[in-house]
N, C-alpha and C positions, 0 to 999 in steps of 0.2 A: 285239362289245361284251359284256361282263359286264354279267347282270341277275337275277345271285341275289343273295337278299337277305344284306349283311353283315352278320355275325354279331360285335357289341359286348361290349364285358366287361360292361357294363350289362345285358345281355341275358343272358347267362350267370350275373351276380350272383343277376336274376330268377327266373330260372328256379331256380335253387340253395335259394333262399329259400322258393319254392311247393314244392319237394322235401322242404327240411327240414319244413317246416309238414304233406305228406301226410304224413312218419314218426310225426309226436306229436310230434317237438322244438317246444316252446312259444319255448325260448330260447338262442341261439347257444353256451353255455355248456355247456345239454344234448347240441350237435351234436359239440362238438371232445371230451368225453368219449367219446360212441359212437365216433366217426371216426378219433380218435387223434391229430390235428392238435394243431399249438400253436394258441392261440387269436386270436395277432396274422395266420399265416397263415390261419386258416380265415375270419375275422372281411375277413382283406380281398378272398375268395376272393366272399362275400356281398355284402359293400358297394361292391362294385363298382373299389375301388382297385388291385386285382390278378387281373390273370387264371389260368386254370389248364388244363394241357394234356389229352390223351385219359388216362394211366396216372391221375391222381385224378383225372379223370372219371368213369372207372370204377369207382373206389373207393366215391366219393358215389353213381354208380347204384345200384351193388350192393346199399349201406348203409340208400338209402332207396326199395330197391324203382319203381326209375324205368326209365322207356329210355335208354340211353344215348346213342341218335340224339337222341331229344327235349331231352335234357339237353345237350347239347354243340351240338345245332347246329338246334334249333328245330323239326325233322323229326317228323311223327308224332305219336299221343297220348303223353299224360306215361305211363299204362302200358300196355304192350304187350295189344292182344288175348288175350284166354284166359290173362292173368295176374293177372286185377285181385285184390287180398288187402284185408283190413283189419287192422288191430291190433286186438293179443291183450291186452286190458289185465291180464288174472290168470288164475289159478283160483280156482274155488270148490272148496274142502276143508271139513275137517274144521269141522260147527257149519254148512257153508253161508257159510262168507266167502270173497270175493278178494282174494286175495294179490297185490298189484299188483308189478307189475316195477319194480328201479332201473329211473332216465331211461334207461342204455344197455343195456337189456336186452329190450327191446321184442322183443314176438313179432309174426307173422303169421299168419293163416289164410286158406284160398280165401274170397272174398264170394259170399256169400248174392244169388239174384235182387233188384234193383232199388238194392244198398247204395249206399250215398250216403257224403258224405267224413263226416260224422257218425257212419258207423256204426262202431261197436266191439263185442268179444267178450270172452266170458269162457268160460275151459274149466272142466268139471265134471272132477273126482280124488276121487275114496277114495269111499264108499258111503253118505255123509249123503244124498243127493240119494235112494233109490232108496223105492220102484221106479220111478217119474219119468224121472230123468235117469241113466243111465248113465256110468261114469267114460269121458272121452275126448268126452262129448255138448257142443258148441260153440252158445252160447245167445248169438245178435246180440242188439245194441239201439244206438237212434240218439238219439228223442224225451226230451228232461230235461222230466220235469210236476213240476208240484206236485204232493205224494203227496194232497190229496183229489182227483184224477183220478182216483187208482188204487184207493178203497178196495174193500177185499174184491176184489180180483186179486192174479195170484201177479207178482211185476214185480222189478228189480234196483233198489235203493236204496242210497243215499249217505248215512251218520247223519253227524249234526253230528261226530263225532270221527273221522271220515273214512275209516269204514268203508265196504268195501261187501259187501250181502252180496243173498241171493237169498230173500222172504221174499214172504206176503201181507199185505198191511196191512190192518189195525182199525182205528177210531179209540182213542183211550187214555182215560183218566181225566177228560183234562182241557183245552180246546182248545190245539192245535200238540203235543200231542201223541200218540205211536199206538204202536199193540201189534201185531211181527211176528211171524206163527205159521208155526213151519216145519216138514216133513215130521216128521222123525226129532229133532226136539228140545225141548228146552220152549221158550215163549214168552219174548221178548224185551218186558217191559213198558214203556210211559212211555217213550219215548225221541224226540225231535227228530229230522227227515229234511231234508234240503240239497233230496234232489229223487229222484223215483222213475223207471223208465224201463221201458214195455213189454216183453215180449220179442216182435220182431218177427220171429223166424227161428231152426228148432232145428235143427242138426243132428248127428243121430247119430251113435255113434262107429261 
């Protein structure tokens, strides 16, 4: 008698869905751009109305950095041993900003001890950062605070106009707002922050 467990398109949708969500796809729209898919077949590939065989199984592991046993048949962790990466949200160049990826353009890098699905990176390029960070130096963070958490630490921030860059915060002039001082630049005055974030893990290039 058969007493493995059968494996449902509902079960497959699942899993598809928690895959999309580790790559950074926020919305099914962000996935059929990376994927290449029409968005009626990928959409029912998710929602469970249409199944989908091993050849774009494979496609979606590949895409979103998953097992392909875990993906297709429930087998195993979602990533393999000695695989696990995080997304690479930018670089920091030129001034100290990151340059974020289109949705389909998302990077990886190996993770850092302990990373968690929160955590994200950003790579350091061209020589604002030095003597500090090195171009090719990969600076984790997970934790979003409120920037009085952070003041006077060096941390990665999010300004209201959706920047982000890598700076120490001060407070500013005037309460909410703060003044980022950065190595090789002048000061960034008076400016609104979303949220600031530790850096919990460097690694060199």
């Amino acid at each position: 008698m058969f007493s493995g467990k059968l494996i449902t398109m509902s079960d497959l949708a699942d899993r598809l869905m928690k895959a999309r969500k580790h790559a950074g796809f926020d919305s099914v729209q962000q996935a059929v751009d990376a994927c290449g898919f029409k968005y009626p077949t990928y959409a029912g590939h998710e929602n469970g109305s249409s199944g989908f065989r091993a050849p774009t199984g494979a496609i979606y592991a590949k895409r979103y950095k998953v097992s392909f046993d875990w993906l297709m048949n429930g087998r195993g962790p979602m990533i393999p041993e000695g695989e696990r990466q995080v997304r690479l949200s930018g670089y920091v160049g030129a001034g100290q900003e990151v340059y974020q990826f289109d949705d389909g353009n998302a990077g990886w890098v190996e993770a850092p001890p302990d990373a968690t699905d929160a955590t994200h990176a950003v790579e350091v390029q061209g020589n604002s950062m030095l003597p500090l960070y090195e171009t090719g130096t990969v600076l984790y963070y997970s934790k979003l605070l409120a920037p009085e958490n952070m003041t006077g630490k060096r941390c990665i921030v999010k300004l209201e106009d959706e920047r982000i860059l890598v700076k120490t915060l001060r407070r500013g002039s005037q309460a909410g707002l703060w003044t980022l001082v950065s190595l090789n630049a002048d000061d960034i005055e008076d400016v609104a922050i979303q949220w600031a974030a530790p850096i919990d893990w460097i690694k060199p290039r």
